[in-house]
C-alpha positions, 0 to 999 in steps of 0.5 A: 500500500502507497502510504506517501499518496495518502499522506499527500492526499490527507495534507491538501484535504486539511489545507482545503479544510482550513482555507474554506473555514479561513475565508468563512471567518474573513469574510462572514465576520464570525464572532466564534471564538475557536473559528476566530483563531483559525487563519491561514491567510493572516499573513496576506490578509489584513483584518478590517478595522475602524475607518481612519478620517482621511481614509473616508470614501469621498462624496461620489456619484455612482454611475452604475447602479447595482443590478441585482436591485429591481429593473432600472432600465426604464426609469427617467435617464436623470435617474439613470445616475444615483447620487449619493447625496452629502450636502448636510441638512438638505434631502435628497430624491436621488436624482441629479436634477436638482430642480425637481421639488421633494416631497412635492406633494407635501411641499405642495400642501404646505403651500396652500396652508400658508395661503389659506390658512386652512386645512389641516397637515397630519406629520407621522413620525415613526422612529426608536429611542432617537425620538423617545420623549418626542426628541426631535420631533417636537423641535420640527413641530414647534418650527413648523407651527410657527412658520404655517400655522397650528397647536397641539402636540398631537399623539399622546399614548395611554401610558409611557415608559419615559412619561417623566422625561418628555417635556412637551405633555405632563402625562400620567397614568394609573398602573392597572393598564395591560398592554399589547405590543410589537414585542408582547402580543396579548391580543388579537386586537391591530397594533397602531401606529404605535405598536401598543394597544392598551385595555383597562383592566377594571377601573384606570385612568390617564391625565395628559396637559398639553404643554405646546399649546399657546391658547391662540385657538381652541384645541380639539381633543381626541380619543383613539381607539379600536372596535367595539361590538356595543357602546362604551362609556368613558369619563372625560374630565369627569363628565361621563361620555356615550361613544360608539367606536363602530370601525376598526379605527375610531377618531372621538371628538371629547372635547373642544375649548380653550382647556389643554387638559385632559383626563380620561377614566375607564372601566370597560375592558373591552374596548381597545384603546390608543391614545389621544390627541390634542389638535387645532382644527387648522394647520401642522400637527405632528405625531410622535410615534417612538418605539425603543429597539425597534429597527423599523421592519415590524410594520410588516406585522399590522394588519393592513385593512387596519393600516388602510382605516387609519389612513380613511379616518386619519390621513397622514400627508407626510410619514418620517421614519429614523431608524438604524441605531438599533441595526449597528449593536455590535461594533464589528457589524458590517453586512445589513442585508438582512435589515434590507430585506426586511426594511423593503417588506415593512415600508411597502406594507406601510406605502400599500396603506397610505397609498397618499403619502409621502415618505422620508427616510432619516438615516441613523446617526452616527454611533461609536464603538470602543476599539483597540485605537480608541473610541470613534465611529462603527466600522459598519457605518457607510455600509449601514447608511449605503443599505439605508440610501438602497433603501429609499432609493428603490422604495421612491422616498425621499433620504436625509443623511443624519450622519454626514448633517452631524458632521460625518466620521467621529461626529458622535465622538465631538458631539458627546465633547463638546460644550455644552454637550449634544449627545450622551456618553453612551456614544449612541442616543443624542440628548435634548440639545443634540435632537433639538440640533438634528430637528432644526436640520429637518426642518431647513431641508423640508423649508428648503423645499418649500422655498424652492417651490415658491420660487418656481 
């Protein structure tokens, strides 16, 4: 028997061996520790690590479209070129006719706002613990009143986790309340906008004054709730109410006066509740819709007859969603095809409903990891905001890029330095200055469009 032969043949079956699980480890970013070990391409192959400042890729066109995405051919030859857009504070459709006017649509009922003064605009901002205690959002809210017109601080949930913090409504509640959510489905019963649905279990109440409101109007106060077979009973302001939530989505007209206060006491443990919402009859008004840890893909689970009688009874004209802190939670994540797939199905199921809406897509922002070399940005940040720029691409959204608007590489890193502080040293969530930054910037890139309409 010819040993040597088999000593060959066992020696090129180990290096093949070796070589696939070396490439595996390279190039799927294992995180096994006893496969880590194994490379025999450390030598030739030099393991990624954090970006260096002057190493960023610098503002480009892209000339080529990625074909795997759906056929492209046909579209408008101006969107034959996809620009990556780098401007800070602006949005961008992708197209390299910088003319054309974003979100038209929106822009354009914004211009008859302003005209007419009547009317009004319903915003829905859909985001994580980014916008928790309504960062962000109330900053646009508040500009965007000021300049076209409204009051209110629009949606108000039964209860919340970060009650205490958020500074733009004093809310409080009893603790009785049983919640089903994204993450803990105890009923049936659609999810909102949300991502709650609340019932009484006995007797609860809730308490919400409206801090944004400046008395220039009367404000409408609204209860939101689901389907009931029969008529319900609810306090309202301790003057007992008969109402009758006949559709699977119900706007409930409670109250209109000059009063920013609202308490809502219940014992019916049948009927599926929301929220509220504290709105003038005319102009802007925004809806915070904060989730903690969401990502943005688990629209896809809300039933869309119900999605499609939200938009009938209240019409959204501009849906925002800021997502993708919660996608980079390790510091070595570099590949997000998984969040795209996932981000298409959950914004078409989102579209398919408010078929009348425009859409715009905020970016994450930047977030740092610590690192051998120190703490800066993640390794997987431009592939993260290049999967997100796909994203808005091919779902015909407008695209805001929070992390260049920051400042870029390391921006989280200044912002958490500076003086006084922007961001938290958590080096992910920005604090209420920083938001109040990141929300003047959405509102120059929407006023931006808005003027460039006026123009023409």
């Amino acid at each position: 028997m010819n040993y040597n032969k088999k000593v060959v043949q066992f020696t090129v079956l180990m290096l093949l061996s070796l070589l696939a699980v070396s490439l595996y480890v390279q190039y799927e970013n294992i995180s096994i520790k006893p496969l880590q070990n194994i490379s025999i391409l450390s030598d030739i192959v030099v393991k990624p690590s954090a970006p260096k400042k002057d190493t960023l890729p610098q503002p480009r066109i892209i000339q080529k479209i990625d074909t795997a995405v759906a056929d492209l051919q046909n579209l408008d030859s101006s969107y034959n070129t996809l620009h990556h857009f780098t401007t800070p504070n602006r949005l961008t459709n992708f197209s390299i006719d910088t003319t054309k006017i974003i979100v038209e649509n929106f822009i354009q009922k914004l211009i008859a706002l302003k005209k007419t003064k009547k009317g009004k605009i319903r915003i829905a901002y859909l985001g994580d613990s980014m916008i928790e205690g309504d960062l962000v959002s109330q900053t646009l809210r508040k500009k965007l009143q000021e300049y076209f017109g409204g009051e209110g601080v629009g949606f108000v949930p039964i209860t919340s986790p970060v009650a205490g913090f958020r500074t733009s409504v004093k809310h409080s509640f009893s603790t009785k309340w049983k919640e089903s959510s994204f993450r803990n489905r105890i009923s049936v019963t659609p999810l909102y906008l949300s991502g709650k649905t609340f019932f009484s279990v006995g007797y609860n109440w809730m308490d919400a004054t409206d801090n944004t409101y400046g008395k220039t109007t009367t404000l409408e106060k609204y209860l939101l709730c689901g389907y009931r077979a029969n008529s319900a009973r609810v306090a309202v302001n301790s003057s007992f109410n008969a109402i009758k939530p006949t559709n699977s989505f119900n706007r409930i007209l409670l109250d209109k006066s000059f009063n920013n206060k609202l308490k809502l006491e219940i014992s019916d443990n049948l009927l599926p509740l929301y929220g509220v919402s504290f709105e003038s009859e005319d102009g802007v008004i925004i809806d915070n819709f904060s989730y903690r840890g969401s990502g943005g893909f688990e629209f896809v689970s809300i039933d869309t007859s119900f999605l499609k009688q939200v938009a009938k009874t209240q019409p959204y004209d501009l849906i925002i969603m800021q997502y993708g802190v919660n996608v980079l939670n390790h510091p070595n994540n570099n590949n997000f095809n998984w969040y795209y797939k996932a981000m298409l199905t959950s914004i078409q199921n989102l579209k398919a409903c408010f078929s009348n809406t425009d859409f715009i897509l905020i970016s994450t922002a930047d977030k740092s990891f610590r690192y051998s070399d120190g703490t800066h940005t993640a390794i997987g940040m431009d592939s993260l905001i290049a999967t997100q720029e796909k994203i808005a691409f091919e779902m015909g959204m407008a695209f805001f890029n929070t992390y260049n608007s920051m400042g870029g590489y390391n921006s989280m890193v200044d912002w958490v330095n500076r003086n006084p502080r922007l961001a938290a040293k958590d080096y992910t969530h920005l604090n209420a200055k920083g938001a109040e930054v990141l929300g003047n910037g959405i509102y120059e890139s929407l006023l931006f469009e808005y003027k460039k309409a006026e123009r023409k």
